[in-house]
C-alpha positions as a Markdown table, in Angstrom:
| # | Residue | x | y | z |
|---|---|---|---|---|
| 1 | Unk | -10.0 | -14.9 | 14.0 |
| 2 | Unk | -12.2 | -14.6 | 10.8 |
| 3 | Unk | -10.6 | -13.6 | 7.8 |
| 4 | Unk | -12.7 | -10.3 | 6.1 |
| 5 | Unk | -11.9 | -7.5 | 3.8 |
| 6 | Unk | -11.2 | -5.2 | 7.6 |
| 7 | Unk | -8.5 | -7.8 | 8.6 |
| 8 | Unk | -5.1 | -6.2 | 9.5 |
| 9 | Unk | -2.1 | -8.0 | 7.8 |
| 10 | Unk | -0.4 | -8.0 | 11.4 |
| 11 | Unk | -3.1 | -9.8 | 13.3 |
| 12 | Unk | -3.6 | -12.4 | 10.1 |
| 13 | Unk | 0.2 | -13.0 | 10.1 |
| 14 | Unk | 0.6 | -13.7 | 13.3 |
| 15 | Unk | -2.6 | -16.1 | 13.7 |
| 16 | Unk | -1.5 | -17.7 | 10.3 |
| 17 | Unk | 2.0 | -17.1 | 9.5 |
| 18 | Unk | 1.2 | -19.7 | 6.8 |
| 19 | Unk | -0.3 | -17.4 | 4.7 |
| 20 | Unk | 2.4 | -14.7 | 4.2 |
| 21 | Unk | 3.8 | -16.8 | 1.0 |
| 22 | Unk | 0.0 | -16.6 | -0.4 |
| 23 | Unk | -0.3 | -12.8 | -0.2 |
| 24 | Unk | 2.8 | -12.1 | -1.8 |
| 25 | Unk | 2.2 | -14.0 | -4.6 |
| 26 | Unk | -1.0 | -12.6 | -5.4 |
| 27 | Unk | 0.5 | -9.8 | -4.5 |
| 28 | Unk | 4.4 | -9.2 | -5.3 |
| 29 | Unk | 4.3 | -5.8 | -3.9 |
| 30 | Unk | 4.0 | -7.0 | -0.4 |
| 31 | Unk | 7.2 | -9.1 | -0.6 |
| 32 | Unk | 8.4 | -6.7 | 1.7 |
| 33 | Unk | 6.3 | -8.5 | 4.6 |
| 34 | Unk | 9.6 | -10.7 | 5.1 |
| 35 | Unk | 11.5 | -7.6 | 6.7 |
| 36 | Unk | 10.5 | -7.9 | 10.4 |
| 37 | Unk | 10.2 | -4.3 | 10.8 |
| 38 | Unk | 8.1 | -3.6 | 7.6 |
| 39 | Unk | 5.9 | -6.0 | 9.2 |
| 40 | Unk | 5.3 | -4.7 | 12.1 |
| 41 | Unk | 5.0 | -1.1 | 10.4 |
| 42 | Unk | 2.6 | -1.7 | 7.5 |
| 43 | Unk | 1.5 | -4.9 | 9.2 |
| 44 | Unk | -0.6 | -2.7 | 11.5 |
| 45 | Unk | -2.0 | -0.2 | 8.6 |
| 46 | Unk | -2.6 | -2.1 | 5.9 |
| 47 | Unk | -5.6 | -4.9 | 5.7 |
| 48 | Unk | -6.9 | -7.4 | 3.3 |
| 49 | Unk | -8.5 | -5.4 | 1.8 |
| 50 | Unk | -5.5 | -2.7 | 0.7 |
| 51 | Unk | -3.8 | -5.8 | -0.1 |
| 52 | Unk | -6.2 | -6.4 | -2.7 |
| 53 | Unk | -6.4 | -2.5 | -3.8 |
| 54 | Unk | -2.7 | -2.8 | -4.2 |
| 55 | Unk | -2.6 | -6.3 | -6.3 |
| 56 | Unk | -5.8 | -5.6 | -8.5 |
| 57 | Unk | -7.3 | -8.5 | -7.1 |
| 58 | Unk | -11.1 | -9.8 | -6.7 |
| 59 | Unk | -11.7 | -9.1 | -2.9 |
| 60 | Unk | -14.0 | -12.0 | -2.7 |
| 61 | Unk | -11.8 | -14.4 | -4.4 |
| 62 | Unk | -8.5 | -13.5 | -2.3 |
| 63 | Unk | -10.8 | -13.4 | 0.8 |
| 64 | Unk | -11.5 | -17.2 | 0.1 |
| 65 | Unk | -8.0 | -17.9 | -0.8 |
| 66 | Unk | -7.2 | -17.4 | 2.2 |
| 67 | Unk | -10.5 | -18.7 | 4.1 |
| 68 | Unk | -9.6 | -22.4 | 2.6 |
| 69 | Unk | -5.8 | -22.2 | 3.1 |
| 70 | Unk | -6.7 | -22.3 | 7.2 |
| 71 | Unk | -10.2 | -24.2 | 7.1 |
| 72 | Unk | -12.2 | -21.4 | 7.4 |
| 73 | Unk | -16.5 | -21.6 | 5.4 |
| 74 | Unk | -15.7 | -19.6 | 1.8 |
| 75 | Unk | -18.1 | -16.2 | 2.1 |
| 76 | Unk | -21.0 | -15.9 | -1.0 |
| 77 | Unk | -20.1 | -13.2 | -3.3 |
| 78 | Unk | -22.6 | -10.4 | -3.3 |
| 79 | Unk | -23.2 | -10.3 | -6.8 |
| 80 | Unk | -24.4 | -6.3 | -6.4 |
| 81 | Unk | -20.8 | -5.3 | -5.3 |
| 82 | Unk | -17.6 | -4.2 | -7.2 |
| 83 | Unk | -15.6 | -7.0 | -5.0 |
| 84 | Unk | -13.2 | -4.4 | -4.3 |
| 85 | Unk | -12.3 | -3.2 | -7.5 |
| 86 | Unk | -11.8 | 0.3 | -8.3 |
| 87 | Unk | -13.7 | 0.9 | -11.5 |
| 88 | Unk | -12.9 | 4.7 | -11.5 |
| 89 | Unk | -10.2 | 6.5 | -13.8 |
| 90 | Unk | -7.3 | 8.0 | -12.2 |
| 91 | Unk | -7.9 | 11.6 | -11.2 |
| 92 | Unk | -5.4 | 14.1 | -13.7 |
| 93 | Unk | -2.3 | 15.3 | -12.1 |
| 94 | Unk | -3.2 | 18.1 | -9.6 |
| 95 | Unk | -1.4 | 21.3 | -10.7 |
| 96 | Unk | 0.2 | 21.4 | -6.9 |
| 97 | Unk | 2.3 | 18.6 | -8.4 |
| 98 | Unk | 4.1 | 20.7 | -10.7 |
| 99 | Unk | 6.0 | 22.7 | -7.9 |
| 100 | Unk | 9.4 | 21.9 | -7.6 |
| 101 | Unk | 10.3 | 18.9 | -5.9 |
| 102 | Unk | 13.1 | 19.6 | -2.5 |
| 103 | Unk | 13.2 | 15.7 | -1.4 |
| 104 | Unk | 13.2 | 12.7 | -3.7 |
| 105 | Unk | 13.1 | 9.5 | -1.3 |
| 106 | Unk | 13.8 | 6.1 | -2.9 |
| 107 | Unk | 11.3 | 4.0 | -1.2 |
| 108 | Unk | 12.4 | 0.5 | -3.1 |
| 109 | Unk | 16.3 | 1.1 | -1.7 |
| 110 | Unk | 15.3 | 2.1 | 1.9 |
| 111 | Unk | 13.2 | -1.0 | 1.5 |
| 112 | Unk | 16.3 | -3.5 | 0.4 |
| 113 | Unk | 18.2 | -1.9 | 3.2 |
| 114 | Unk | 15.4 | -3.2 | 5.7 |
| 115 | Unk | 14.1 | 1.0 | 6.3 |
| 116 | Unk | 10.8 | 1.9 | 6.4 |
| 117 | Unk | 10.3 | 5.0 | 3.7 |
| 118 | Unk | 7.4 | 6.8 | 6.1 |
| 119 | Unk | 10.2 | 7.2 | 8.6 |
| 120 | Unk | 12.1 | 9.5 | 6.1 |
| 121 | Unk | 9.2 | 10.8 | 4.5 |
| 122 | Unk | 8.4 | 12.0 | 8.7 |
| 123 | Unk | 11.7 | 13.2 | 9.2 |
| 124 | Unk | 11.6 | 15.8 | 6.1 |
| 125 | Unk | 8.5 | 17.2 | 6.3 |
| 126 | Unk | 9.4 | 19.8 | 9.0 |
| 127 | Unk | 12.5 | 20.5 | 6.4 |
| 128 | Unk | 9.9 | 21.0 | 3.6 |
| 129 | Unk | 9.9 | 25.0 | 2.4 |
| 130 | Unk | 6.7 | 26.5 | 0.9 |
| 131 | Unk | 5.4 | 24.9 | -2.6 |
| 132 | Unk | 8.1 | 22.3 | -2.5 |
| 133 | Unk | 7.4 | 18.5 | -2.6 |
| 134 | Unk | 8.8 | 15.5 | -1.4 |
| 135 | Unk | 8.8 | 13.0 | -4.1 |
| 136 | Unk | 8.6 | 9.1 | -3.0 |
| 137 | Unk | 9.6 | 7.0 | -5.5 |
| 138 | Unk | 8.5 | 2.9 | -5.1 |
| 139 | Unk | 7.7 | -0.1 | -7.3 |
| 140 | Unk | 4.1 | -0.3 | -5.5 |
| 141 | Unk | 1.4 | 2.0 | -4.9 |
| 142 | Unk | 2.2 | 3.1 | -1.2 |
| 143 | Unk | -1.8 | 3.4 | 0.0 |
| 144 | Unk | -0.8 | 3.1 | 3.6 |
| 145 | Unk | 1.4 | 5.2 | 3.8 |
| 146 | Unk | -0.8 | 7.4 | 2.0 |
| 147 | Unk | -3.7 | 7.3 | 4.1 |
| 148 | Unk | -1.2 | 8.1 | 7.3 |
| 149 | Unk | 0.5 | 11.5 | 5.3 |
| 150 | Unk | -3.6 | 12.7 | 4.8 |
| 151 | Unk | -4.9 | 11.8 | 8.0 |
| 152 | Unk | -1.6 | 14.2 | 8.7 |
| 153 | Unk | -3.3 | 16.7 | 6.6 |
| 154 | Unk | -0.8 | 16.6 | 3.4 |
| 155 | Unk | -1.9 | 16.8 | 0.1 |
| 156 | Unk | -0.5 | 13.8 | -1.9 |
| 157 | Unk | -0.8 | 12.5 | -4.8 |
| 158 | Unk | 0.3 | 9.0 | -6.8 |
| 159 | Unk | 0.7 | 7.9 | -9.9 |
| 160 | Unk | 2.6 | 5.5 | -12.0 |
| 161 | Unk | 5.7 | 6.9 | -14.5 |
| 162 | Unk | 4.1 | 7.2 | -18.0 |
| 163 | Unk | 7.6 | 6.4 | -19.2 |
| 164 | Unk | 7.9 | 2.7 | -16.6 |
| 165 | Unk | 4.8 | 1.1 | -15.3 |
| 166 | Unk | 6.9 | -0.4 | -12.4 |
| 167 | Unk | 7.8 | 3.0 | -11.4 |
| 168 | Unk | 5.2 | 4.5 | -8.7 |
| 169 | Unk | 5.7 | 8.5 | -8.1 |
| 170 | Unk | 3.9 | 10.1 | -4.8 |
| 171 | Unk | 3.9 | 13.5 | -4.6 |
| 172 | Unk | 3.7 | 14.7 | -1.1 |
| 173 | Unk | 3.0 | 18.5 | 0.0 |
């Protein structure tokens, strides 16, 4: 298996379960790839590339990483591209996000208790009246999980607490 930007974490863990220590130190937030079930879950949505999103990383750079950590030729950065790196400012709070919130879910307990936060964010939404939210709270930028809740059709939105940068809100509609 070559290693590229499209890779999914699953399929690269279970080629090279080697590599699971290097991805969560480059990026902390997928610490949660020890818990067997998160694994499996985010394993499957998430790629090298979301990893890099996530951590702020240089996708050529991490690519390479972990091209040389299981003998595989480094690739050439393109010296045209952004490797990755999302130059954009974050879009202002949509006004939707003001509504008032029915469901706050602590994503970073579920997680210490082994529970996948999607799960309960599923499991609400048919509880969820008009204009009301569901408010996830995590230490990371969910981006799986937000790419599942839109291709569901939901409006979300994330952001991190002006008041604690290791505080990630996603508002969910």
């Amino acid at each position: 298996m070559e290693i590229n930007a499209k890779t999914k974490l699953h399929n690269l863990l279970s080629t090279y379960p080697q590599l699971e220590e290097k991805i969560i130190q480059a990026a902390p937030a997928f610490k949660n790839l020890k818990n067997p079930v998160l694994r499996r879950t985010v394993g499957q949505l998430a790629t090298v590339e979301k990893v890099v999103q996530i951590g702020g990383l240089d996708l050529t750079t991490f690519i390479n990483l972990l091209r040389r950590e299981v003998g595989q030729p480094e690739l050439i950065p393109d010296p045209s591209s952004d490797n990755g790196k999302d130059k954009s400012a974050p879009g202002a709070k949509p006004d939707w996000t003001n509504g008032k919130i029915q469901f706050t879910v602590d994503g970073k307990e579920l997680l210490a208790k082994g529970e996948v936060p999607v799960n309960h964010v599923n499991a609400l939404l048919p509880q969820l009246e008009e204009n009301k939210l569901i408010l996830l709270v995590t230490d990371f930028e969910p981006i799986p999980m937000i790419e599942v809740l839109k291709k569901q059709k939901r409006e979300v939105f994330h952001m991190v607490d002006s008041h604690d940068a290791g505080k990630h809100l996603t508002y969910i509609k």
